[in-house]
C-alpha positions as a printed Julia matrix, in Angstrom:
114×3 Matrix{Float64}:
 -113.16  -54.98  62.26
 -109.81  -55.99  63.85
 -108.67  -54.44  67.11
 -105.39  -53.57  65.74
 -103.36  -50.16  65.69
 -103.35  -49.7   62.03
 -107.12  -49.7   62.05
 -107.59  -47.31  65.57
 -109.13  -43.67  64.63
 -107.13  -41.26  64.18
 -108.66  -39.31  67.49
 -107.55  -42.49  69.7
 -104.23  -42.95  67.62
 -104.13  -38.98  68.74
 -105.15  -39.51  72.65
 -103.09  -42.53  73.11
  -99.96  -41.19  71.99
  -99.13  -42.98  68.78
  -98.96  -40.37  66.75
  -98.21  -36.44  67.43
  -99.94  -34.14  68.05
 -100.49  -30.34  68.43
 -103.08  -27.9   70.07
 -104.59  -25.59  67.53
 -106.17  -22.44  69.4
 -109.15  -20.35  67.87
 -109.88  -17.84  70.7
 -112.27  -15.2   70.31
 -111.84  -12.09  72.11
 -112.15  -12.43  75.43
 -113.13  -16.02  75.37
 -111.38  -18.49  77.38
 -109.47  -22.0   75.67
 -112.04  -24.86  75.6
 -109.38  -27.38  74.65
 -109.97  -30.44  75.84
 -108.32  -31.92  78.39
 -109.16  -35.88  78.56
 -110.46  -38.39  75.56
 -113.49  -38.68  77.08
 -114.19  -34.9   76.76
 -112.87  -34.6   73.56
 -115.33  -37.64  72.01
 -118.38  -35.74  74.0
 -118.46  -32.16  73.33
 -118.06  -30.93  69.84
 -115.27  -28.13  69.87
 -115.71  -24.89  67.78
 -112.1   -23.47  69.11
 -109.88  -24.98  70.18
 -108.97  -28.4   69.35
 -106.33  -31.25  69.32
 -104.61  -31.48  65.68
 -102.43  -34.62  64.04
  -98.93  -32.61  63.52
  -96.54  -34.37  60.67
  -93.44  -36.09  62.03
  -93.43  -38.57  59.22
  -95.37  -41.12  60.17
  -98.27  -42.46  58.11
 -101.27  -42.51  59.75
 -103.29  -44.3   56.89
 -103.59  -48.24  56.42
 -104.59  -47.87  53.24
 -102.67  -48.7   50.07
 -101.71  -45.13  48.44
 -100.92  -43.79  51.79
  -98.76  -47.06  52.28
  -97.45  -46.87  48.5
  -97.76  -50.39  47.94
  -96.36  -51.7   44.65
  -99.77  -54.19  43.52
 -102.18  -51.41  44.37
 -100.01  -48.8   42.5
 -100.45  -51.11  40.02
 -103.96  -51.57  39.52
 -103.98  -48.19  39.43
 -101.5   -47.53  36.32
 -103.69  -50.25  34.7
 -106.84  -48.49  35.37
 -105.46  -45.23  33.87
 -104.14  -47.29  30.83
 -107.48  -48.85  30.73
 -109.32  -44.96  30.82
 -107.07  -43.39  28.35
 -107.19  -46.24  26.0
 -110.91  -45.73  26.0
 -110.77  -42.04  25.72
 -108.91  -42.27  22.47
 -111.2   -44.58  20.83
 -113.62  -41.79  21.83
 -112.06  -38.92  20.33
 -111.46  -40.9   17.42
 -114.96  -41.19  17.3
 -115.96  -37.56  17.97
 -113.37  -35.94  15.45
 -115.51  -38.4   12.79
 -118.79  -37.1   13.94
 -119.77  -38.76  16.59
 -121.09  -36.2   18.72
 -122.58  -38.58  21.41
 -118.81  -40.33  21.73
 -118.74  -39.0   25.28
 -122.05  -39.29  26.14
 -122.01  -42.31  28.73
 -118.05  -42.06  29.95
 -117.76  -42.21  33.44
 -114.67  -41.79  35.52
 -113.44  -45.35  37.17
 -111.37  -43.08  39.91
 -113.04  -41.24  42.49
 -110.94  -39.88  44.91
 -113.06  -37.03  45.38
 -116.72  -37.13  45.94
């Protein structure tokens, strides 16, 4: 992978100052703020309270194309909708006819959740 800033993670992008950040307490009672105070720390203990957070200033943080809102991979994605709901209506089509197996083997092409 390129050594470039678009492609740091977003703990370095965090550490080194690129983006902004905020610290997001979670004390207990009576327990004391285990924030850390140094990269280092931060990448070798795994916090349960208190932690470092990316705070919003308008700045993307993602390389990738819907966070960039680029127009070609907007695109592909219209066409990939057009594409589904094309094939969905040759579907129902089939399953107001009859068809009860018309939706049998459809499977999303989008995943943005898993």
């Amino acid at each position: 992978m390129s050594r470039t800033d678009k492609t740091k993670p977003l703990i370095i992008k965090l550490w080194h100052g690129d983006l902004a950040r905020q610290a997001c307490h979670h004390h207990g009672a009576g327990s004391a703020c285990d924030l850390p105070t140094s990269l280092k720390e931060d990448l070798a203990s795994i916090h349960e309270r208190c932690t470092w957070e990316f705070r919003w200033t308008g700045i993307r943080s993602c390389c990738c194309g819907i966070c960039r809102a680029q127009t070609g991979y907007r695109s592909l994605l219209r066409g990939i909708r057009a594409a589904d709901k094309a094939r969905l209506a040759i579907r129902t089509k089939a399953w107001l006819a009859g068809d009860e197996t018309a939706y049998d083997d459809i499977a999303p092409t989008l995943h943005y959740r898993r």
